[in-house]
C-alpha positions in Angstrom: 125.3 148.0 83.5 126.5 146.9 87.1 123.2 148.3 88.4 121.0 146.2 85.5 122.7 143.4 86.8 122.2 143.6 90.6 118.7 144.7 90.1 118.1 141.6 87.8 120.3 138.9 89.9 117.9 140.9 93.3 114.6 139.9 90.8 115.7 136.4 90.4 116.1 135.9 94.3 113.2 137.1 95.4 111.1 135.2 92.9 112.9 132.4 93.7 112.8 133.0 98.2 109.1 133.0 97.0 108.4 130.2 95.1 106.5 127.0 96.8 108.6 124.6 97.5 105.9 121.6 97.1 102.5 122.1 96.2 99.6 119.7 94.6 95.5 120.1 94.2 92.9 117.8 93.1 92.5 120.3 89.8 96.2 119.6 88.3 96.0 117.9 84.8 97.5 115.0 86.0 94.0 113.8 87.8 92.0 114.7 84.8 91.4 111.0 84.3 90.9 110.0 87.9 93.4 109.2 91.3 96.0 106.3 91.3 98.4 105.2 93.2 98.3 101.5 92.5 100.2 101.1 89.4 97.7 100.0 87.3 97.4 103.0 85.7 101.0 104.4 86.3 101.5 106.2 89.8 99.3 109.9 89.7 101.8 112.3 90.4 100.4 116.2 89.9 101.8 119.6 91.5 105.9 119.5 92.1 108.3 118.6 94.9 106.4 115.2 95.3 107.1 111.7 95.0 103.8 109.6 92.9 100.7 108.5 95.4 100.9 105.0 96.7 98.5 103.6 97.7 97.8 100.2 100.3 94.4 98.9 100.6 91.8 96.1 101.5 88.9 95.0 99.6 85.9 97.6 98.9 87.8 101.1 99.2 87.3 104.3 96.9 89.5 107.0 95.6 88.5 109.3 93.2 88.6 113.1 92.7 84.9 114.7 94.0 83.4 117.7 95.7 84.2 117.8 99.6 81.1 119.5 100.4 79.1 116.0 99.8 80.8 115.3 103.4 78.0 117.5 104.9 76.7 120.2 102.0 77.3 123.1 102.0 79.8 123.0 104.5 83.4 121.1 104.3 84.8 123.1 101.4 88.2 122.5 100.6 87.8 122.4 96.9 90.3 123.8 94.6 88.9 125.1 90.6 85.2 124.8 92.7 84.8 120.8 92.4 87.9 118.9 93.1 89.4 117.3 96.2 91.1 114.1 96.5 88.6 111.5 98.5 89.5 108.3 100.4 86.9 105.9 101.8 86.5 102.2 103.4 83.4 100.2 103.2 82.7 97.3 105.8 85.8 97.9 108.1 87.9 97.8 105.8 91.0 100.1 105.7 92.7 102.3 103.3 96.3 103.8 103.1 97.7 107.0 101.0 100.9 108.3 101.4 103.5 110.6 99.4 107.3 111.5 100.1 108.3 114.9 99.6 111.6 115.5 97.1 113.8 116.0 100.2 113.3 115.7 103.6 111.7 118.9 105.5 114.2 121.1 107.3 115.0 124.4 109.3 111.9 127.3 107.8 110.1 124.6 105.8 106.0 125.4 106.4 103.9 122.3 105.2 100.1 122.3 105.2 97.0 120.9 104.2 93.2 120.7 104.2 91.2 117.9 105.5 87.4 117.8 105.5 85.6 115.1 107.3 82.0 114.6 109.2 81.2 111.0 110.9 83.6 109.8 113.8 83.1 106.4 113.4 86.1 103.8 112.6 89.2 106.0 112.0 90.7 108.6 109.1 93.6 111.3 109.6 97.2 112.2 108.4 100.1 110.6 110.1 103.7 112.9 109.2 106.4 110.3 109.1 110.0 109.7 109.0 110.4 106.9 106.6 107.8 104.3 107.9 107.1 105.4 111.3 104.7 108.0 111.9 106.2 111.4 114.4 103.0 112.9 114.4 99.6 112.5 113.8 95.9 114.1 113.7 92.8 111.2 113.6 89.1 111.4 113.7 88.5 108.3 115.8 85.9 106.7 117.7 84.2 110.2 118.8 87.6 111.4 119.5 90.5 114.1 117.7 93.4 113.2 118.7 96.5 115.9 118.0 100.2 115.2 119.1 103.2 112.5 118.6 101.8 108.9 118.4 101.6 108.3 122.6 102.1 111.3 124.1 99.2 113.6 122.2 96.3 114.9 123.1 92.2 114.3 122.8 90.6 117.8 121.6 87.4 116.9 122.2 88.8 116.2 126.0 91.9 117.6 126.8 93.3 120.8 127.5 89.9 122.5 128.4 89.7 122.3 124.4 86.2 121.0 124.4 85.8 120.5 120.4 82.3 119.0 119.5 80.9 117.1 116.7 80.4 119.0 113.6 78.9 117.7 110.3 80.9 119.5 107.8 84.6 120.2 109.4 87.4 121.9 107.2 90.9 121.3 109.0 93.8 123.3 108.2 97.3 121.5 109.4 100.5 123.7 109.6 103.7 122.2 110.7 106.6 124.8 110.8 110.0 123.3 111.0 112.8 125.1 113.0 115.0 122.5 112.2 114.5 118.5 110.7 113.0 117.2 114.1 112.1 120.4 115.9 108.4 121.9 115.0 105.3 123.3 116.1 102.7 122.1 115.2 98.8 123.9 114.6 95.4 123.1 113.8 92.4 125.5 113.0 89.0 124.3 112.8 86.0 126.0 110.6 83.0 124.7 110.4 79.9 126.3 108.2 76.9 124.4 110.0 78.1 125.0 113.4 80.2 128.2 114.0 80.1 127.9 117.8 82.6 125.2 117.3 85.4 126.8 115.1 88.7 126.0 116.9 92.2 126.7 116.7 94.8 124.3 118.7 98.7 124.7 118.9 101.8 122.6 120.0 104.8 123.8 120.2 108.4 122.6 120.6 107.9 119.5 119.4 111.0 117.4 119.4 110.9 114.3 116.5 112.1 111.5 116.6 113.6 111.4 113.0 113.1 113.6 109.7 110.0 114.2 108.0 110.5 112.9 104.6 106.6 111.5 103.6 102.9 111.8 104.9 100.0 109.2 104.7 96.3 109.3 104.8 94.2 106.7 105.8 90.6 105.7 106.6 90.0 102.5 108.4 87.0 100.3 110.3 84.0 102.8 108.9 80.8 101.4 108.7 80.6 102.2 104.6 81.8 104.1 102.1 79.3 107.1 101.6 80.7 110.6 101.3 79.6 111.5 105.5 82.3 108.6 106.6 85.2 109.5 104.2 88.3 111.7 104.3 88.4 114.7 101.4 92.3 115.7 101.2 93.5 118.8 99.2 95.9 121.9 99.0 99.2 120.3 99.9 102.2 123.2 100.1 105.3 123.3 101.4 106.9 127.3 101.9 109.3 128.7 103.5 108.5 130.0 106.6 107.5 134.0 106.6 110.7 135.1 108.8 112.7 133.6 105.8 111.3 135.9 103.6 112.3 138.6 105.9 115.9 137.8 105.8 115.5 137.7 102.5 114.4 141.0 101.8 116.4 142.9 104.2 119.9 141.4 103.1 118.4 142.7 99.5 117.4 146.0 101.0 121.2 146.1 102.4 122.5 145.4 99.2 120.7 147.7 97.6 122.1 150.1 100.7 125.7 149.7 100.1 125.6 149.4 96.2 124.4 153.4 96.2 127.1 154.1 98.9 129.7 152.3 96.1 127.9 154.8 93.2 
C-alpha cells in the first residue's frame, strides 16, 4: 500500500515539475471569433497563466488572427494548427501597443519564449519585457537596424559584435529568456530564415542584471509606412517552463526516494 502511494504521490510530481507554467497560441478557442484587447468585445484571454490582451492604439491599426507566412510566403512560419498567428500592424505612422502580464511575476528557473516573424525594417515593431510599465529589455526591428539588449546599453545585430545579420524577407525569431533569479537572466535569440539560409543567426547575452521583476511583456508596431502583411509583426507560441536543470532536480530527488524507500523494504 505504502509503495502504491509513493509511486502515485512520485506520478503526480513529475506531471506536475512538467507542466507549462504559461502558455497561449493563436489556435485556442478563445480567438475563434477574432483578437481583442479593447474591451469592446470583452478582453481575449486564451492559453493559462495570462492576464487578458490590452491593447493601446492610434487611428488605422489591425489585429486579427492570420497566417504569418503572408509576411514573405513561404517563409516566416510560426503558425500553430497550420493558419493562425496573432498579427499587429500600423498604417500611415501610426503606432500600435499589445501587452499581457503573466499570473505572477517570473522568477529563479522560469524559461519564457516566443516567436516573432517579421520582413520590412521600416518604422519600428518588437517585444519590450517589462517590470510593471518600464521596459528591462527589449528586441526591435527598426529603421534597418535589430537591436537586442536592456533599453541603452544593447546592442545592433546587424552592426555590433561582428554579428553582421542582413535583411531577410521572411524572418522567424525565437526569444528565450531564462531567469536565475527575478532580475538576473540571460537572454538569446536564434534567427531562421527560409529564403535566405546564409543569414540564420543565433545571438546570446548573458548575466543580465534587471532593473526590477518581470511581471508583463508588450508588442508594438509603430511609424510603418502601411499596414500590408510585409510591414507587420506576426506574434505566437508564448510559454513559460521551468528551466531543464529543474527538471533534473526533480527527477534525481525522485530517483533518491525511490533509493531509500527499497533500502526501508
Amino acid at each position: 500500500m505504502k509503495k502504491t502511494l509513493l509511486i502515485a504521490s512520485m506520478s503526480v510530481l513529475v506531471s506536475s515539475a512538467f507542466a507549462l507554467t504559461a502558455f497561449d497560441d493563436a489556435s485556442d478557442a478563445a480567438y475563434s471569433d477574432g483578437w481583442t484587447g479593447n474591451g469592446t468585445d470583452g478582453f481575449d484571454n486564451g492559453g493559462t497563466g495570462f492576464a487578458g490582451w490590452g491593447f493601446t492604439s492610434t487611428a488605422n491599426t489591425t489585429s486579427e488572427i492570420s497566417s504569418s507566412t503572408a509576411v514573405s510566403s513561404p517563409g516566416g512560419d510560426i503558425n500553430s494548427s497550420g493558419t493562425d498567428a496573432f498579427r499587429i500592424a500600423a498604417n500611415n505612422g501610426e503606432s500600435f501597443d499589445v501587452f499581457r502580464t503573466f499570473s505572477s511575476s517570473l522568477g529563479a528557473g522560469d524559461v519564457f519564449t516566443l516567436d516573432l516573424a517579421a520582413n520590412f525594417r521600416n518604422g519600428s515593431k518588437g517585444v519590450d519585457i517589462r517590470s510593471d510599465n518600464t521596459a528591462v529589455f527589449n528586441f526591435s526591428i527598426a529603421n534597418d537596424s535589430y537591436f537586442f539588449g536592456q533599453p541603452g546599453s544593447g546592442i545592433d545585430l546587424g552592426d555590433g559584435a561582428g554579428q553582421d545579420w542582413g535583411y531577410v524577407s521572411d524572418g522567424v525569431y525565437s526569444l528565450e529568456f531564462e531567469f536565475v533569479t527575478e532580475t538576473f537572466m540571460t537572454a538569446r535569440i536564434q534567427r531562421t530564415s527560409f529564403a535566405t539560409p546564409s543569414q540564420n543567426r543565433s545571438f546570446e547575452l548573458a548575466n543580465i542584471t534587471l532593473s526590477g521583476a518581470v511581471d508583463n511583456f508588450k508588442f508594438y508596431v509603430s511609424g510603418t509606412v502601411s499596414d500590408i502583411p510585409a510591414n507587420s509583426l506576426y506574434v505566437n507560441n508564448l510559454q513559460v517552463v521551468p528551466e531543464p536543470s529543474t527538471y533534473a532536480l526533480i527527477a534525481g530527488t525522485l530517483a533518491l526516494l525511490c533509493v531509500a524507500k527499497r533500502r526501508r523494504g
